[in-house]
C-alpha positions in Angstrom: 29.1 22.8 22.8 30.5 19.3 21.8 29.4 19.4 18.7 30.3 23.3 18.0 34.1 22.3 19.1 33.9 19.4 16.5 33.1 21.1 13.6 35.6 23.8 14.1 38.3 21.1 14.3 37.2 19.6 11.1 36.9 22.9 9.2 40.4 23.9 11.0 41.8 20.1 9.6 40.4 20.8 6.2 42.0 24.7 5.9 45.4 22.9 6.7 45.0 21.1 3.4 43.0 24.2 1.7 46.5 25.9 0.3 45.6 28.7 -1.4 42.4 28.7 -1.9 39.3 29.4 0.0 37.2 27.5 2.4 33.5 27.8 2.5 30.8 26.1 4.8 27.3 25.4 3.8 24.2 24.6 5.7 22.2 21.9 3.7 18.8 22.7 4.9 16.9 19.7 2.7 19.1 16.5 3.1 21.8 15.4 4.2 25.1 16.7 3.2 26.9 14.0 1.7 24.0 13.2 -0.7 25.2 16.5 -2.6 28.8 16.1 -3.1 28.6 13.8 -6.3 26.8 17.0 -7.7 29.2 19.5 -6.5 32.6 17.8 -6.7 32.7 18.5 -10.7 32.7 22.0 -9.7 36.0 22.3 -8.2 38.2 20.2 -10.4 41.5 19.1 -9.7 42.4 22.0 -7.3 39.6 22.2 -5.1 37.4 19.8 -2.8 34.6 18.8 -0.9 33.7 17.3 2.4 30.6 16.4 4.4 30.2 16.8 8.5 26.2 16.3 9.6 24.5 18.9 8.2 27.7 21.2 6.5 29.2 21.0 3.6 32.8 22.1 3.5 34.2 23.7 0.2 37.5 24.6 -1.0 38.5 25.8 -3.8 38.9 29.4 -5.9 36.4 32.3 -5.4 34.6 31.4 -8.6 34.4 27.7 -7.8 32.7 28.7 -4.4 30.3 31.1 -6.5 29.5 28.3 -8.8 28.7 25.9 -6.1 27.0 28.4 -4.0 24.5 28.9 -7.2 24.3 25.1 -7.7 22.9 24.8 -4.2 20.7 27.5 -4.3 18.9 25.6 -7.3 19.3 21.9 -5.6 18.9 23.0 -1.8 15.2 23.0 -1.5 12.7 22.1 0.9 11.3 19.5 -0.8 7.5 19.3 -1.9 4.5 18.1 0.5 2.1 15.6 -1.3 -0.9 13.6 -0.4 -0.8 10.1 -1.8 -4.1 8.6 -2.1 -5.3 5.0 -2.9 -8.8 4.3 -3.9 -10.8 0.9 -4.2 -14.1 1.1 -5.7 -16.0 -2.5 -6.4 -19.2 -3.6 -6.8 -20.6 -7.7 -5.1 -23.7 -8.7 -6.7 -25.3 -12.4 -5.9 -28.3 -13.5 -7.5 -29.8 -16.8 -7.8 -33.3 -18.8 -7.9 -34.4 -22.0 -5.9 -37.4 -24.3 -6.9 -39.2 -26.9 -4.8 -41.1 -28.9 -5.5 -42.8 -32.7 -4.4 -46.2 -34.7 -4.0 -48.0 -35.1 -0.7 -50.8 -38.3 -0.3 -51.3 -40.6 2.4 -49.0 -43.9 1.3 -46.3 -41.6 -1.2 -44.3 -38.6 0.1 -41.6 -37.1 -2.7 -40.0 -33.6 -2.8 -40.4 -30.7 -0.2 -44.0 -30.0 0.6 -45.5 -28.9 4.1 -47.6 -31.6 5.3 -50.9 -31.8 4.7 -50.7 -30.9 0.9 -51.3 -33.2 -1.9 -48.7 -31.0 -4.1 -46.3 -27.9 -4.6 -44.0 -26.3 -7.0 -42.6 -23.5 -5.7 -39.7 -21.1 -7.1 -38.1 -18.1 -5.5 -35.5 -15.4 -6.7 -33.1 -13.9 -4.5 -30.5 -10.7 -5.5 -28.2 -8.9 -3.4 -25.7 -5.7 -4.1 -23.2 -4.3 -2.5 -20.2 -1.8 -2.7 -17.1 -1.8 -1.3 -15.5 1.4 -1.4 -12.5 2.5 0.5 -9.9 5.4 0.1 -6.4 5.4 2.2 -4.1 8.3 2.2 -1.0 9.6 3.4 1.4 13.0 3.7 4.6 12.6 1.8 7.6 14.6 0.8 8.9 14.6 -2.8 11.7 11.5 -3.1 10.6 10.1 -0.2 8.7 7.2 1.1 5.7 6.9 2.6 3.9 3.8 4.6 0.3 3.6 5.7 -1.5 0.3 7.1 -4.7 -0.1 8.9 -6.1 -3.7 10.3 -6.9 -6.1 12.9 -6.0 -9.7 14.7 -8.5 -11.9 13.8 -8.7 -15.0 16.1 -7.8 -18.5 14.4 -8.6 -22.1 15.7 -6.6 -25.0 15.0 -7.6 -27.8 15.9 -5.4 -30.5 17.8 -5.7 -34.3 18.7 -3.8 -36.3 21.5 -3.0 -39.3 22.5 -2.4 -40.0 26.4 -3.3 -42.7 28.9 -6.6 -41.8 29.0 -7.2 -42.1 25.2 -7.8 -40.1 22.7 -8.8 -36.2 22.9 -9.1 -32.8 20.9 -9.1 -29.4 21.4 -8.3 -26.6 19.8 -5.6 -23.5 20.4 -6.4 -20.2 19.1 -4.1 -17.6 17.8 -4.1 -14.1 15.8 -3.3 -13.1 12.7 -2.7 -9.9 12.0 -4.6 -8.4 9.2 -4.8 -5.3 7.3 -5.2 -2.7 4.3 -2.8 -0.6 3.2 0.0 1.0 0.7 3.8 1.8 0.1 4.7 4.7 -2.0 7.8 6.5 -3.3 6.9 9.5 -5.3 8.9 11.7 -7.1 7.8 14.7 -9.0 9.2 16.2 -12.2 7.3 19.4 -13.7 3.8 18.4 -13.9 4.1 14.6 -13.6 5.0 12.3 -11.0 6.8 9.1 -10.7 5.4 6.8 -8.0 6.6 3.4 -7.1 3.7 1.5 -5.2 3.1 -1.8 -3.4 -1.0 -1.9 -2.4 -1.9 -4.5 0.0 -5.7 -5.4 1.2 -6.6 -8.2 3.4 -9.5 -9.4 5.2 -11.2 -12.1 6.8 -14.4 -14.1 4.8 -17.9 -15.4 6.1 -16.4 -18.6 5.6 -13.5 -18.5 7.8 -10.8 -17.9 5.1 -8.8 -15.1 3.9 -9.3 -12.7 1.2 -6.1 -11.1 0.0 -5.2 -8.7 -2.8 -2.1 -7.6 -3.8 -0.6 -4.8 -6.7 3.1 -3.9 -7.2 3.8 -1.5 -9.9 5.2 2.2 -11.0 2.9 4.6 -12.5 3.4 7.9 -14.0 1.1 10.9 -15.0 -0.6 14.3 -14.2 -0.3 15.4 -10.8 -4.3 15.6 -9.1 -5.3 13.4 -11.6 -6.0 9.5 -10.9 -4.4 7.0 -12.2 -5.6 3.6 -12.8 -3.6 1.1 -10.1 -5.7 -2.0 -11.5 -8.9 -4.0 -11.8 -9.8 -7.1 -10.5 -12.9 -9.3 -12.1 -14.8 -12.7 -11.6 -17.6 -14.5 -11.5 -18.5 -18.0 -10.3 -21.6 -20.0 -10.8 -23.0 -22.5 -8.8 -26.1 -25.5 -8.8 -27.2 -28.0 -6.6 -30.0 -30.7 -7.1 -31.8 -32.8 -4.4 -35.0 -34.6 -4.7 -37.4 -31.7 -4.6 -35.0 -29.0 -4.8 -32.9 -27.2 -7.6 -30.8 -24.2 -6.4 -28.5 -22.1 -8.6 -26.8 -19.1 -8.1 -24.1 -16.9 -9.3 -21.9 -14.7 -7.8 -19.8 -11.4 -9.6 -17.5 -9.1 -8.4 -15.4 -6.1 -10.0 -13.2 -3.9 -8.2 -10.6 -0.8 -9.3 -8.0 0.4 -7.7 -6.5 3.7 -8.3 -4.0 6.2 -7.3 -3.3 10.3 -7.5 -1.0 12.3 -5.9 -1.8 16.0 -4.4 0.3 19.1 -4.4 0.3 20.9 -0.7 2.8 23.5 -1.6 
């Protein structure tokens, strides 16, 4: 009822002003109402104008100037568009890598790695593991707006700590989380049969080794609608040896991973 008695007061306030002309209220069903009156205001010219209250837009001016915006929002007042955003990371891992031992055995010399017992040995061994590490994310969004998704976990984290009291010295540790996740930031905007998106791609995730792994892409792409679009790669490749009496170990470790992006029509 409030909120009935305040609009009438304002449309009553503007008709003081309104002179001659006509008033008109519209009922902007897709945004708010103020985002449209840079669009409309060149309409009226210098006789008429153009007010926003919540959701109405109040118009004055001439009968034609009402007809010409009432066609302009007819073409700009539209639900907007549903889309699906979608984010995809498709990788390979692939280790390999080959150790040798080898050493002599008697009773008064002992060099290398052999069991006991055995006079000598050379022996050699190849390893090789693959893996994939596919994922897709995706979220609802409207046309011109944007859209968040993240998925994660707290990880536990140690720090170790030392002190020094009366009773000498001591260490312990204090655990805490962090916070870690996967996930995207999107602002599409669709024109015809392309689409504009602006997107920030975030994955995170804790390694065997008690580190973090952390990727990152910022960028704005542009293409076909339903079609993917490359987001960006990521490469490398590290080698590594180690030699001991007895022993030679090398491997080498590769990894290659895409990330890419399309944007769905709902209606």
């Amino acid at each position: 009822m409030r909120y009935l008695i305040a609009v009438s007061m304002f449309i009553l306030a503007s008709l003081s002003y309104a002179g001659e002309g006509q008033t008109e209220v519209f009922q902007i069903m897709s945004r708010p109402a103020a985002s449209v009156i840079d669009a409309v205001r060149p309409l009226l010219g210098q006789t008429g104008s153009v007010s926003a209250f919540h959701d109405k837009l109040i118009v004055q001016g001439s009968a034609e100037q009402i007809a010409a915006v009432r066609t302009l929002l007819g073409e700009i007042d539209r639900p907007a568009r549903r889309l699906i955003i979608e984010v995809r990371r498709t990788g390979s891992l692939s280790q390999s890598g080959r150790r040798i031992g080898y050493g002599v055995h008697t009773d008064n010399v002992y060099l290398g790695r052999v069991p006991p017992g055995a006079d000598a040995q050379v022996s050699v061994q190849d390893f090789e593991t693959r893996g994939r590490g596919d994922s897709t994310q995706r979220v609802q969004a409207l046309d011109g707006r944007p859209a968040l998704i993240r998925a994660g976990q707290s990880v536990p984290v140690y720090q170790a700590q030392q002190y020094i009291g009366e009773w000498g010295f001591a260490q312990g540790y204090q655990m805490q989380y962090r916070d870690t996740g996967s996930g995207f930031y999107a602002l599409p905007r669709v024109h015809g049969s392309e689409v504009t998106v602006e997107i920030y791609q975030q994955h995170e995730q804790p390694s065997a080794d008690g580190r973090f792994d952390l990727q990152q892409a910022s960028t704005v792409l542009r293409g076909q609608i339903g079609r993917w679009m490359t987001l960006g790669s990521i490469g490398d490749a590290a080698n590594d040896s180690r030699n001991d009496i007895g022993l030679h170990v090398q491997t080498r470790r590769a990894q290659d991973m895409q990330l890419e992006l399309r944007v769905i029509p709902v209606n």
